[in-house]
C-alpha positions as CSV (number, residue, x, y, z in Angstrom):
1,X,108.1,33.4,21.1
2,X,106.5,32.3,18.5
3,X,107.1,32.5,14.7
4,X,104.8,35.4,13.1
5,X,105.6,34.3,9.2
6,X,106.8,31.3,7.7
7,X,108.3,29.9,4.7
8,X,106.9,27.1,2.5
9,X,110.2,25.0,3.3
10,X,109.4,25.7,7.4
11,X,106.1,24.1,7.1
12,X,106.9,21.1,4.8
13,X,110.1,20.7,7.4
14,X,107.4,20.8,10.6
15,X,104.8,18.7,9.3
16,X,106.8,16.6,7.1
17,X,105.3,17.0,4.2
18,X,106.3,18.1,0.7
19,X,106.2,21.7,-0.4
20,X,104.5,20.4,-3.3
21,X,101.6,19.2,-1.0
22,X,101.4,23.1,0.4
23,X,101.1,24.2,-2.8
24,X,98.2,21.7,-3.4
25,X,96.1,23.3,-0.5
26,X,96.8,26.4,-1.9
27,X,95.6,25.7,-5.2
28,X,92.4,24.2,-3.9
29,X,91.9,27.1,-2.2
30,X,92.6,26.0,1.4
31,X,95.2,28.3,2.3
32,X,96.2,31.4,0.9
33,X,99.5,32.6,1.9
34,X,100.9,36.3,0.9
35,X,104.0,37.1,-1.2
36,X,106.7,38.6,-1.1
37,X,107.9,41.2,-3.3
38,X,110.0,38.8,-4.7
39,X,107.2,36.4,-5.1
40,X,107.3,33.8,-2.4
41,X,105.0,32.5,-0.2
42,X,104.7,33.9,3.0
43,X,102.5,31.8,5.2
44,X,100.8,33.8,8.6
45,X,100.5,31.9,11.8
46,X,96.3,31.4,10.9
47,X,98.0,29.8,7.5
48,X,100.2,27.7,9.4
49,X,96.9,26.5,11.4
50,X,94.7,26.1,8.9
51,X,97.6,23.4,7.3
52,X,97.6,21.6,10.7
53,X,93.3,21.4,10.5
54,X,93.9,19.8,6.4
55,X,96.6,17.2,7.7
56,X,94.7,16.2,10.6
57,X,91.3,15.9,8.8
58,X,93.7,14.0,5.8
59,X,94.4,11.5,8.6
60,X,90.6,11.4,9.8
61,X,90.3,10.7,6.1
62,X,88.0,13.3,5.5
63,X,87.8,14.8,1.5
64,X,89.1,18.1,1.3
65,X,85.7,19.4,0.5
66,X,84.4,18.2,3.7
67,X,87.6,19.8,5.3
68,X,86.9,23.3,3.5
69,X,83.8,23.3,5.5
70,X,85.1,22.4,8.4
71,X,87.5,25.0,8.4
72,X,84.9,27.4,7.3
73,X,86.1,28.6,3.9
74,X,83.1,27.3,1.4
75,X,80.5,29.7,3.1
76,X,81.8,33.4,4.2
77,X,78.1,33.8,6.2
78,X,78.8,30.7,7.9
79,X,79.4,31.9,11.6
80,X,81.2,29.0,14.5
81,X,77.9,27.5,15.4
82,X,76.7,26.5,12.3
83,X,80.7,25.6,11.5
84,X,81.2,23.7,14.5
85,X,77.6,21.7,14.1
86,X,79.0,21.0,10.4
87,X,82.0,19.4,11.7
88,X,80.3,17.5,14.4
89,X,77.6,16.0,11.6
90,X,81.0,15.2,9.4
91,X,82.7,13.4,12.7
92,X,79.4,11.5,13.6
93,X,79.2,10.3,9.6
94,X,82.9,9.4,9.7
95,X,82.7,7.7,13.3
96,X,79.8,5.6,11.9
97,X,81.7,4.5,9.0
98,X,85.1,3.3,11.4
99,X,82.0,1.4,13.4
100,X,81.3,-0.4,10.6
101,X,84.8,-1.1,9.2
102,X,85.8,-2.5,12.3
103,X,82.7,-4.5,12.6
104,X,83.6,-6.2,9.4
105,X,87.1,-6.7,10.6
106,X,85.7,-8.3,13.2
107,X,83.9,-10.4,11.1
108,X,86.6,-11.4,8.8
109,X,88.9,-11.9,12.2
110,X,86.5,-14.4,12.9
111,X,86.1,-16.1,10.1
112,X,90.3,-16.6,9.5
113,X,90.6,-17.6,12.7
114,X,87.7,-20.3,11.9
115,X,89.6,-21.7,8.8
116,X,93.1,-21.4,10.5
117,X,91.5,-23.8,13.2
118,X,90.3,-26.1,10.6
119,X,93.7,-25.7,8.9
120,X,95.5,-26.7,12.1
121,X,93.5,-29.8,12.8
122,X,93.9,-31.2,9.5
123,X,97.6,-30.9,8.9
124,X,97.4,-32.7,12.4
125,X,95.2,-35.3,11.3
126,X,97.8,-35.7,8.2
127,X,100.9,-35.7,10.7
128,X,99.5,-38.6,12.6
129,X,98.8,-40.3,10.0
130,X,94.8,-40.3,9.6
């Protein structure tokens, strides 16, 4: 079964991050857990999702403004069309801009592998004495 309400230390523990990061989100307005009566955080199961959409559009490498709109908190009106075509013109502009990283990758692959070549055959030349 699982877990209706969570602690700040159960989430930092699961997604191995630092509370200090959860608190981050929350400040930026990403997540908004309840409190207690005592004052602590009490994050939902939504809470607990919404975390796991920041981390994994951290690792995409998206900015956390592009991830608010992802995840459909800068526009109340927005309905899951109009979110989901949002994200997909995000994912297109991010996949274009791997395309081209790894094309100039490729390009300076090339080009070390060029110069370690060159590299080679000299300290050859010098080993045999030319």
């Amino acid at each position: 079964m699982k877990k209706e309400c969570y602690s700040i230390s159960d989430l930092a523990a699961e997604f191995d991050i630092t509370s200090r990061s959860i608190r981050f989100y929350e400040e930026k307005g990403l997540i908004t857990p309840r409190r207690s009566k005592g004052n602590q955080r009490i994050y939902t199961r939504r809470d607990r999702v919404r975390l796991k959409l920041i981390l994994r559009g951290k690792r995409f490498g998206y900015p956390l403004d592009e991830i608010a709109e992802m995840i459909g908190l800068t526009d109340i009106d927005t309905d899951e069309v109009t979110q989901i075509k949002r994200s997909l013109e995000f994912g297109e502009k991010k996949l274009k801009e791997i395309r081209e990283h790894m094309n100039e990758l490729k390009l300076m692959e090339a080009d070390m592998l060029a110069v370690k070549e060159k590299l080679i055959n000299r300290l050859n030349e010098i080993e045999s004495g030319q």
